[in-house]
N, C-alpha and C positions, 0 to 999 in steps of 0.2 A: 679532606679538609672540611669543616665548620659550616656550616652556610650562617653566614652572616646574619646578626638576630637586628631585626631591623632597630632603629631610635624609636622612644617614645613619642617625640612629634609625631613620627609617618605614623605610625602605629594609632594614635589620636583623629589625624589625616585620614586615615582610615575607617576609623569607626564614626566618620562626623559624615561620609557617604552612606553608608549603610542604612538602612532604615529602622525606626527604632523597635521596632518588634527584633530587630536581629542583636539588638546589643551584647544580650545574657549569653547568644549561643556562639556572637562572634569571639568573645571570653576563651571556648573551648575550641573555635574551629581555625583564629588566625596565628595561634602560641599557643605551644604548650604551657600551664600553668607556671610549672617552675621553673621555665626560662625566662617569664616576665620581666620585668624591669619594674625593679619596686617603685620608682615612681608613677607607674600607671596602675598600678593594681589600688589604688580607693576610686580611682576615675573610674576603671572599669566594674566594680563593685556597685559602684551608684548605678549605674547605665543597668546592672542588673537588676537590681531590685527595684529599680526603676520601669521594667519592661514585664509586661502581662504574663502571663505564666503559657500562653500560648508560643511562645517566642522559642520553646524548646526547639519547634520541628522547623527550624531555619535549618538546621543542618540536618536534620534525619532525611527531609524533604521524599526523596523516593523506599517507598518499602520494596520490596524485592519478595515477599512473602504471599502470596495469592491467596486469595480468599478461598475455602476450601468449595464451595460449589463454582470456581471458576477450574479450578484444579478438576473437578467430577468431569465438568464439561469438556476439558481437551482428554479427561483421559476417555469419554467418550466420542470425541473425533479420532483418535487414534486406533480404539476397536473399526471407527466407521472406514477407516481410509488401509486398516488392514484387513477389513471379512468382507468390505465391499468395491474397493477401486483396486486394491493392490493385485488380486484375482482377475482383473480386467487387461493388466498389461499386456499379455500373452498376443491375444486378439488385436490389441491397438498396434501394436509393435509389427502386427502380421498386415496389416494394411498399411502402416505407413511403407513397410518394407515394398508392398505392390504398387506404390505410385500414388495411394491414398491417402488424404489427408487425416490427419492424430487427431479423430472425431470419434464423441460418441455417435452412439446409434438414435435416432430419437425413439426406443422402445430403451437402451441402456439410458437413453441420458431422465426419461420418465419413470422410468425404476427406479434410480436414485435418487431422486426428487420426493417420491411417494418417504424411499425410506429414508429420505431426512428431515421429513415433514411428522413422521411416526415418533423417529426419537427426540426429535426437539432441537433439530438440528436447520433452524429453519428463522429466517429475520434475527438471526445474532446482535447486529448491532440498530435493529430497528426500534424505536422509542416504543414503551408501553402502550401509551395512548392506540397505536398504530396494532399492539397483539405482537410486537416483538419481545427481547429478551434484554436488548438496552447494555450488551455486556461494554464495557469500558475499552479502550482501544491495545490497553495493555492485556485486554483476555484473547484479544480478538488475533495480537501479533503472536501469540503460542499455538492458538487454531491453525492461524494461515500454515504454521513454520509443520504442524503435521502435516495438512494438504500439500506441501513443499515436496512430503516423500514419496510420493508416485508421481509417476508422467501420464496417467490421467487428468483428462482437462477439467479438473470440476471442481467448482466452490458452493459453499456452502448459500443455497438461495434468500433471497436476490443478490444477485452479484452488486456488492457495497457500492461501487465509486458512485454511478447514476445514480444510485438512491440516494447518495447524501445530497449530490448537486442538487434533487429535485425537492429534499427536504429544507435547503438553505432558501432556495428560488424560489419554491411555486406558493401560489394564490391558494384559494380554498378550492378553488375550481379546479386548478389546474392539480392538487392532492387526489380531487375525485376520481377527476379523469385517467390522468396517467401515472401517482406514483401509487395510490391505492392498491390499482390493478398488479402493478410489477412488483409491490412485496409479498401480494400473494402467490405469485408466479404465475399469474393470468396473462399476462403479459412480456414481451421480449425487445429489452431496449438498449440503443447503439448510442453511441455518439461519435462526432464530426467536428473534429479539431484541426488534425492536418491539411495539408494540402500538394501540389505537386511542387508547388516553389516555396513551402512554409511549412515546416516543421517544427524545430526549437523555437523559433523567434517568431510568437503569433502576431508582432508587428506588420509580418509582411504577408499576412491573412489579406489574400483578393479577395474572398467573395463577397458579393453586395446582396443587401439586404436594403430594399426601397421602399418605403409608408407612402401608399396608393389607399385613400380612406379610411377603409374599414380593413381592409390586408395587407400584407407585405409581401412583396415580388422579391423570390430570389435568385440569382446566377451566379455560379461558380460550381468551384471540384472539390470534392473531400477524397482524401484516400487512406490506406492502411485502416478501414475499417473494418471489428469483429462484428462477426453474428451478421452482416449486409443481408444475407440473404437468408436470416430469421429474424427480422427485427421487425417489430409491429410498429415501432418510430422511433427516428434519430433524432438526439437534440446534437444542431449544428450550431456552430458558432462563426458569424459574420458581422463583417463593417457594416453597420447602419445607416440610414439615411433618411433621418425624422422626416425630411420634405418640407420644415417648415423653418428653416434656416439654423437651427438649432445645431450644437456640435452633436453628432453621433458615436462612435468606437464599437467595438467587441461587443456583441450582444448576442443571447444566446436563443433559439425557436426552438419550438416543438414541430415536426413535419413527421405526419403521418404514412406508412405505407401504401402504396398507390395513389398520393396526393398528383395530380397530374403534374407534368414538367421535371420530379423525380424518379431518377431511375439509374441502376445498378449496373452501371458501364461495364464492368470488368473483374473478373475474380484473380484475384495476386497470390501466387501459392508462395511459401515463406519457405524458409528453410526448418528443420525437424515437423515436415508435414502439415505444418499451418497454416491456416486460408483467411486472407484479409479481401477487402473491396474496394471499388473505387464506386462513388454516387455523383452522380451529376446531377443539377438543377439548371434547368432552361426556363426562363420566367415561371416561374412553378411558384405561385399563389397561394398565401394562407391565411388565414382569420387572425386579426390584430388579437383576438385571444390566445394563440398560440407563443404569444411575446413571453419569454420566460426570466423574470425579474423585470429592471426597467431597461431602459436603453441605454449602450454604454456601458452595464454593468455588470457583462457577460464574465468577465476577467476573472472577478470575484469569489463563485461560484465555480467554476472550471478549478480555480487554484485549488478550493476546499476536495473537489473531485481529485485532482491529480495528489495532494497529498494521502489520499486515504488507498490511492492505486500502489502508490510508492510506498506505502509500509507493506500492502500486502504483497510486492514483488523481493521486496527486503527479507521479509519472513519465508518468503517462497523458497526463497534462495538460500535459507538457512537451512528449510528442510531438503532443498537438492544436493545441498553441500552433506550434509549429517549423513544422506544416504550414499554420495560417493565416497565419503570414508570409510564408512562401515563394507563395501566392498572392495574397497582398496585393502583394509586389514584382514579380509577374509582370503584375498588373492595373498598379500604378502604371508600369509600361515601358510598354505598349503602350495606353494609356486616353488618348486627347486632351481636354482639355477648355481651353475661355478661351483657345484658342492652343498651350498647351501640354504636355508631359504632365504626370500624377500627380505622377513621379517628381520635376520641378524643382519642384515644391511645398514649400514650408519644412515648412510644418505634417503634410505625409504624411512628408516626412523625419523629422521628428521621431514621429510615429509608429514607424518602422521602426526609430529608434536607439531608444525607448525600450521596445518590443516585447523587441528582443535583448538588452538588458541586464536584463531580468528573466526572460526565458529564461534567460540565466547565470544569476544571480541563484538562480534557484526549483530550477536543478541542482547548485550549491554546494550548495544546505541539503538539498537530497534526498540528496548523497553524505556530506555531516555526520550527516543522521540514522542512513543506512544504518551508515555505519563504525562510528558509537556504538553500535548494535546489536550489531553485529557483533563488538562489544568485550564482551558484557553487559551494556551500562550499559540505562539504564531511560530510554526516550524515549520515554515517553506525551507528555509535553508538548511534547516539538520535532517528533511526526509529528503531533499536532493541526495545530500553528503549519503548520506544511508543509502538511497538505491542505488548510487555507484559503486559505493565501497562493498555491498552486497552482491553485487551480479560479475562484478570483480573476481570476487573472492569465491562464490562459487562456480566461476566458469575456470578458475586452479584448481577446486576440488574435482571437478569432474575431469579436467584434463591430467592428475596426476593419476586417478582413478585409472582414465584407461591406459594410460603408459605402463599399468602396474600389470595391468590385464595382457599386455602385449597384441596381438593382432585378433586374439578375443575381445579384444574392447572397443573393436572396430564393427562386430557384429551386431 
């Protein structure tokens, strides 16, 4: 049946929301022309010619067409992640299998470093000024979605999320000091969000942070932390306490490695071979210049951090899902089973077509988020919705993958 073509009123209603650069396009984007209702068509004729000539791209809004040197670039991360990480598996896969954690080697993890500093594969999305590449967030989510396809652990240096938080936050001083050093890779940086009783809801963040002068005293636990026991400094986030009656909140420090009163409680080994830490601080003492932003307004910066983590686990996961496909279709061609293969099976076919459409699916909304970004708009809530519906989706990929595999996919 019809869908109902709205009245000219709503339709007017409509157009009296919109803003007026969108008039001309809303013409084409809210009816078809020649369902109109002749009496809005001279209203909506004036509102055209009425409205700038930039008014087009109300509804083009997203291109979907890559610039052709951001295209050169992922098709050079994908030589990078097939001639030089994908050859690494073997080895990684043999040590997680012995009890060892899914590490490089630091002579592997320095080798790749050297060669993605050679090909240019090196500060991607670091601003110019700085000797980066400055590429836009929608280049960066086809990069990530290559690195997605190996279970080598490596991203293209510096690892993004701390770079941005420290390019949103820091002082002139504090660029010198610490993020200067970490986009050349001189440096190795953690951060300290968690805790043992606060995880999702940084409300319930114990640790204190006390203004004693010239430094601040801090106590508390951080846990689930990467790299603990490579990191030159963690920026931790804790409750404040100006000292001078003032409200405090969430504020985020710079603490240094061997700062006294920090220290590396505990190493947590993860499931698929992963190793996180737990860091303690017992009055462990730092320079009021280690304050990173102002007080209070740690929240801020941490958000801009976690959205930029959450595309590239979205993108990750496009690339782990693409690769449990492609071996699920590999198993189903040559697997015999009842007579015949995988492949003439209804139910693995439908597998396969429903695998790839939420592979599209999860890379539309990865390239929606990105773009929105990329526009300034404010996507906390569509990179949430993305890294769930992403990790979602490729933890089916991989689990039809190895049911295809049968008790080879258990190996």
């Amino acid at each position: 049946q019809p869908a109902a073509i709205p009245s000219s009123s709503q339709l007017v209603a409509a157009m009296a929301m919109l803003p007026r650069a969108a008039s001309a396009a809303a013409r084409r984007c809210l009816l078809p022309a020649a369902r109109l209702p002749a009496a809005l068509v001279p209203a909506l004729s004036a509102a055209s010619r009425a409205s700038p000539p930039a008014s087009r791209g109300f509804c083009a809004g997203i291109s979907f067409r890559q610039p052709e040197e951001h295209e050169m670039i992922r098709d050079l991360a994908v030589r990078f992640v097939d001639d030089f990480l994908m050859p690494l598996e073997p080895a990684l896969l043999e040590r997680e299998a012995s009890g060892q954690s899914l590490r490089l080697s630091p002579e592997e993890a320095s080798s790749l470093k050297v060669k993605a500093k050679e090909l240019g594969l090196w500060g991607l999305d670091l601003p110019e000024q700085f000797d980066g590449v400055n590429l836009p967030n929608t280049a960066l989510v086809m990069i990530d979605e290559e690195l997605g396809r190996t279970i080598v652990p490596f991203t293209f240096p510096p690892d993004s999320p701390n770079l941005h938080m420290m390019m949103e936050a820091c002082n002139e001083e504090q660029k010198e000091r610490y993020m200067l050093p970490y986009s050349r890779g001189e440096t190795v940086s953690a951060i300290g969000i968690s805790e043992p009783g606060a995880g999702a809801d940084p409300r319930m963040m114990a640790m204190k942070a006390v203004r004693q002068g010239d430094s601040w005293l801090l106590n508390g636990t951080k846990i689930w932390i990467t790299r603990g026991d490579t990191m030159d400094h963690i920026i931790v986030m804790a409750q404040a306490d100006p000292g001078d009656g003032s409200s405090g909140g969430i504020t985020a420090f710079f603490v240094d490695t061997g700062t006294p009163g920090m220290t590396v409680s505990r190493a947590i080994k993860m499931l698929g071979g992963q190793l996180t830490f737990e860091v303690s601080f017992e009055d462990c003492r730092i320079p009021a210049a280690n304050l990173l932003g102002t007080v209070g307004s740690g929240f801020a910066p941490m958000q801009v951090r976690l959205t930029r983590r959450r595309l590239e686990m979205a993108a990750w996961s496009i690339g782990i899902a693409r690769r449990a496909l492609e071996m699920l279709i590999q198993q189903a061609n040559q697997r015999v089973v009842f007579g015949s293969k995988l492949a003439d099976k209804q139910a693995i076919q439908w597998w396969v077509a429903d695998l790839a459409t939420k592979i599209h699916a999860t890379r539309m909304m990865a390239l929606n988020c990105a773009w929105k970004q990329d526009q300034g708009m404010d996507v906390k809530t569509e990179a949430s919705m993305l890294k769930f519906y992403a990790t979602e989706m490729a933890t089916d990929a991989v689990d039809k993958s190895m049911q295809a595999w049968g008790a080879m996919g258990m190996t």
